[in-house]
C-alpha positions in Angstrom: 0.2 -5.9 -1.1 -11.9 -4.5 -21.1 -15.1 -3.8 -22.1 -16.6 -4.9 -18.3 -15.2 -5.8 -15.5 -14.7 -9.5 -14.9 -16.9 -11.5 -12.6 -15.3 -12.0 -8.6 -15.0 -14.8 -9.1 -12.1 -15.4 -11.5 -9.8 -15.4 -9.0 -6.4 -16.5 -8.5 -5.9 -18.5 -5.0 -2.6 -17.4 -3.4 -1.1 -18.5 0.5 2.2 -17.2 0.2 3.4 -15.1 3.1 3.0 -12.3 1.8 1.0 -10.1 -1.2 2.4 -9.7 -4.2 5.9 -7.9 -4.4 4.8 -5.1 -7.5 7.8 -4.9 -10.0 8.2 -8.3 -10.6 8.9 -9.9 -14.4 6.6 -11.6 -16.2 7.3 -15.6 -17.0 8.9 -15.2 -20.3 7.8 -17.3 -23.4 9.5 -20.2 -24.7 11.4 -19.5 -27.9 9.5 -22.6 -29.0 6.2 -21.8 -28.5 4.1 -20.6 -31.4 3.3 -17.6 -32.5 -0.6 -18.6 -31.9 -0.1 -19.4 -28.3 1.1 -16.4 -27.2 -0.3 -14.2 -24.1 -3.2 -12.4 -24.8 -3.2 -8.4 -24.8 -3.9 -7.2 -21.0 -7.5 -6.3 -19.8 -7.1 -2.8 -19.7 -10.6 -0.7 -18.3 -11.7 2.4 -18.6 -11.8 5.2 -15.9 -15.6 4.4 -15.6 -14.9 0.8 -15.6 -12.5 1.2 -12.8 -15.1 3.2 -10.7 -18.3 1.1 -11.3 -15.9 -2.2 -10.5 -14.8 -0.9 -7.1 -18.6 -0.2 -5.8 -19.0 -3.2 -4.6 -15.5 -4.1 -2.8 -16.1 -0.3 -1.4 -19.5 -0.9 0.2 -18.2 -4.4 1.7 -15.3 -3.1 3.5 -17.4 -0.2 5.2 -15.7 2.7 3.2 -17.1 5.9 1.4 -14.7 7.7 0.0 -16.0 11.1 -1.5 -16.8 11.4 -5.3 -13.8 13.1 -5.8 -11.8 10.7 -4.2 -13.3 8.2 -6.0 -12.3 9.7 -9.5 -8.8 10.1 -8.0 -8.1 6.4 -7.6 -10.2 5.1 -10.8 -7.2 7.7 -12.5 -4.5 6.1 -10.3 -5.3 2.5 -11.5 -5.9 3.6 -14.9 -2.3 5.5 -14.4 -1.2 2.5 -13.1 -1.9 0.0 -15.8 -1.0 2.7 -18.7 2.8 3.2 -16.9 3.1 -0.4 -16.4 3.8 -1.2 -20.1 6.8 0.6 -19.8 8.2 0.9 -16.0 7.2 -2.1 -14.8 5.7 -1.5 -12.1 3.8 -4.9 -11.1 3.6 -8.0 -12.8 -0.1 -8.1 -13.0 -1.4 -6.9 -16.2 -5.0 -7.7 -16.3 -7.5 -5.2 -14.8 -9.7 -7.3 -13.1 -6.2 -8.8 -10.7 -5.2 -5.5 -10.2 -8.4 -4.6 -9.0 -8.3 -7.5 -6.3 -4.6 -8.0 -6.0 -3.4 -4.4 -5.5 -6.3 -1.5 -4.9 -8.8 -3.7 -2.8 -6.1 -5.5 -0.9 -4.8 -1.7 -0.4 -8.1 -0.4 0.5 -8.8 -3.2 3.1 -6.2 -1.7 5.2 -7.5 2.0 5.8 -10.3 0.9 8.4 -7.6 -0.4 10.8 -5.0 2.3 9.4 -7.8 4.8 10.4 -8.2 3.4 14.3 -4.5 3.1 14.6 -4.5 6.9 14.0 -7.2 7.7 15.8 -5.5 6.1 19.2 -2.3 8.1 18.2 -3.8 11.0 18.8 -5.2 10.2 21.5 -2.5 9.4 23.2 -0.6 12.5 21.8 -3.9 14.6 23.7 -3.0 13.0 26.7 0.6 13.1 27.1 0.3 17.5 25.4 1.0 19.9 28.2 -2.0 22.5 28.7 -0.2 25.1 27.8 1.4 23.9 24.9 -2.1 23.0 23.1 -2.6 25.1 20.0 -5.8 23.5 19.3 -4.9 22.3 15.8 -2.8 18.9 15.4 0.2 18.4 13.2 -0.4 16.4 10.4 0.3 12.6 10.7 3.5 11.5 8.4 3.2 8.0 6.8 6.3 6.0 5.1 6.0 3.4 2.5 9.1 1.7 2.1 9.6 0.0 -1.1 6.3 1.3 -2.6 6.7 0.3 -6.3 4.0 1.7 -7.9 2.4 3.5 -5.0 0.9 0.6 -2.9 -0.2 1.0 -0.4 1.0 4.7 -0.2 -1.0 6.5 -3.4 -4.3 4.4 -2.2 -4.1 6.2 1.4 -2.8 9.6 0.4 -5.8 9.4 -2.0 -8.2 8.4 1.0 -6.9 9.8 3.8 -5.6 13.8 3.0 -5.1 14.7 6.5 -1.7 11.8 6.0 1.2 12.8 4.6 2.6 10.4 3.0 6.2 9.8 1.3 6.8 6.6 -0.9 10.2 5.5 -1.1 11.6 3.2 -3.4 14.8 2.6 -4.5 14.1 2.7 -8.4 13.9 5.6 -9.7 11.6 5.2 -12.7 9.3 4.2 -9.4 9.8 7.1 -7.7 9.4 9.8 -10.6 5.9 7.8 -11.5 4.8 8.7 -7.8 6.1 12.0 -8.2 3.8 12.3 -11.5 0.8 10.7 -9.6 1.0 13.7 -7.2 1.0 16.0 -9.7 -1.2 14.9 -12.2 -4.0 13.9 -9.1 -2.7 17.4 -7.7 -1.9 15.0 -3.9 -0.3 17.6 -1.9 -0.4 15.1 0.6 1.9 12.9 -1.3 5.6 12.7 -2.1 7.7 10.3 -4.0 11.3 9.7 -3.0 14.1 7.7 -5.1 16.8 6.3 -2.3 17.7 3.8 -0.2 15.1 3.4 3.4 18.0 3.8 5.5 19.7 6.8 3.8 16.9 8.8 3.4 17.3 12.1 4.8 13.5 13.3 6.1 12.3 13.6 9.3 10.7 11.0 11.0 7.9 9.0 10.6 4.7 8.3 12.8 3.6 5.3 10.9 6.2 3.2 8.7 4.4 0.6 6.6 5.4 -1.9 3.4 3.7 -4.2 1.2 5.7 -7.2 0.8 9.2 -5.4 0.9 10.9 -7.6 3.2 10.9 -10.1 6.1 9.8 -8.4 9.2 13.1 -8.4 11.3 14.7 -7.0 7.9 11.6 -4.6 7.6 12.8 -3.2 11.7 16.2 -3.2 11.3 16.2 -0.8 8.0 13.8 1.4 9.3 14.5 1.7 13.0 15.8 4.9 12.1 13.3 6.7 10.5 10.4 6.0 12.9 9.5 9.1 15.4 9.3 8.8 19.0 6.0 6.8 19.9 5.6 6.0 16.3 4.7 2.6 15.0 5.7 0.4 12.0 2.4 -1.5 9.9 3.5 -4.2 7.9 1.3 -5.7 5.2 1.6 -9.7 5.0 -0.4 -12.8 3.5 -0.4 -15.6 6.0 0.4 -14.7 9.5 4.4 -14.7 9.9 5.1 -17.0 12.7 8.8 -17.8 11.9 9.7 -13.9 11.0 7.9 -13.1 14.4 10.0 -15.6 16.3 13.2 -13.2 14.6 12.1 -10.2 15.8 14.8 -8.0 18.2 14.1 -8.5 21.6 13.2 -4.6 22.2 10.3 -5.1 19.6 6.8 -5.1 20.6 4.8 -7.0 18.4 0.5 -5.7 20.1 -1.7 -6.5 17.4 -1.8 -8.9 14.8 -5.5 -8.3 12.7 -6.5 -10.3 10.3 -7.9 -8.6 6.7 -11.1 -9.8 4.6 -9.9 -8.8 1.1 -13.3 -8.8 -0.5 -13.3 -11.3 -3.8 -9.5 -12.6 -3.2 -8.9 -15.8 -2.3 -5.7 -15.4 0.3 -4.9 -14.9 3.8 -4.1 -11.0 4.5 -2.9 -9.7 8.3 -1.7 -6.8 9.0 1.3 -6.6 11.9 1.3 -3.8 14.3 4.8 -3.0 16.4 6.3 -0.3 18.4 9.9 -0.4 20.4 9.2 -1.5 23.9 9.3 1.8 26.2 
């Protein structure tokens, strides 16, 4: 999970087991250290730095989203970085790490996202009775649990309108940003919820996905519940979780493991794919 963007390759290696958890404090200063040596102002870009800076992660990983869509998430970054001074909501500051760290490492997971839907309704075509076929299909229904600032949930509500997608997060200045993303990008597709996973009170969920909200037995075991009938759960992690795998339930199926290239960031990405065993 400035006046020009920065060059790729000011990166910052990372091979922790997982992205970034958004909401976390900054290192504080020592109430020593000079006044002269303190931390520079954030990079902060512009809504037309923010869309010529993703053109080339776009192109790499195989996507074209629409104009529109586009402007949407240049707005949501820029949304993003101007909320953060107050709520929060991630610990990177700079423009050119949030870029890499948070909406390409997003981004990188709607090709897979998209085939994983794409063989859920296929499946759902061949299990429909005949008669039963209205010709349309319901729209799918996404969870992000823990979303923080809307990642990855805002990024595929964004891309993907035919998702509906709720983030949930148990902060509520969290939530209510979410909440304002939907309305000020005018996401119908998108809903922001303030609550505990396991006490929400929706309907289920075909896909359940999180971005470094917990370890992956944790991540089953609080949403068991809100996952629909053939759905799946699509956890975003850095290096590939052996030991959390090994502490899976039993009545877990664990069928695809796929590694991510994050373009310009210098750390392992996978992304875990389970279902309960039928």
């Amino acid at each position: 999970m400035p006046s020009a963007p920065r060059h790729p390759s000011a990166r910052r290696p990372s091979n922790s087991s997982a992205p970034g958890k958004p909401g976390a404090a900054p290192a504080r200063r020592p109430a020593n250290q000079p006044a002269a040596t303190r931390q520079a102002p954030p990079v902060v870009w512009s809504q037309e730095q923010w869309l010529q800076a993703m053109q080339t992660p776009l192109a790499a990983l195989g996507l074209q989203p629409t104009p529109e869509q586009q402007d949407k998430l240049a707005r949501y970054m820029g949304m993003l970085s101007h909320w953060n001074a107050t709520y929060n909501l991630t610990a990177l500051r700079d423009a050119p790490d949030m870029l890499t760290h948070h909406l390409v490492d997003c981004l990188a997971v709607l090709v897979p996202l998209q085939k994983g839907i794409h063989a859920f309704r296929s499946r759902e075509a061949e299990n429909a009775a005949p008669a039963a076929s209205t010709g349309t299909a319901a729209q799918l229904r996404l969870l992000d649990v823990g979303s923080g600032g809307g990642l990855p949930g805002v990024v595929i509500a964004i891309t993907m309108p035919n998702v509906h997608v709720t983030c949930v997060d148990t902060v509520g200045k969290k939530a209510a940003f979410i909440r304002q993303v939907a309305a000020e990008l005018k996401l119908r597709n998108l809903h922001g919820e303030h609550a505990r996973v396991e006490a929400l009170k929706l309907p289920a969920f075909d896909v359940v996905t999180s971005r470094a909200f917990a370890s992956l037995p944790d991540f089953i075991q609080l949403t068991r519940e809100r996952l629909a009938a053939g759905g799946h759960w699509m956890a975003m992690k850095g290096k590939h979780p052996e030991d959390e795998l090994r502490g899976l339930p039993q009545d877990i199926d664990v069928f695809h493991v796929e590694q991510l290239a994050v373009p310009d960031l210098d750390a392992e990405r996978c992304l875990i794919w389970m279902k309960p065993r039928a």
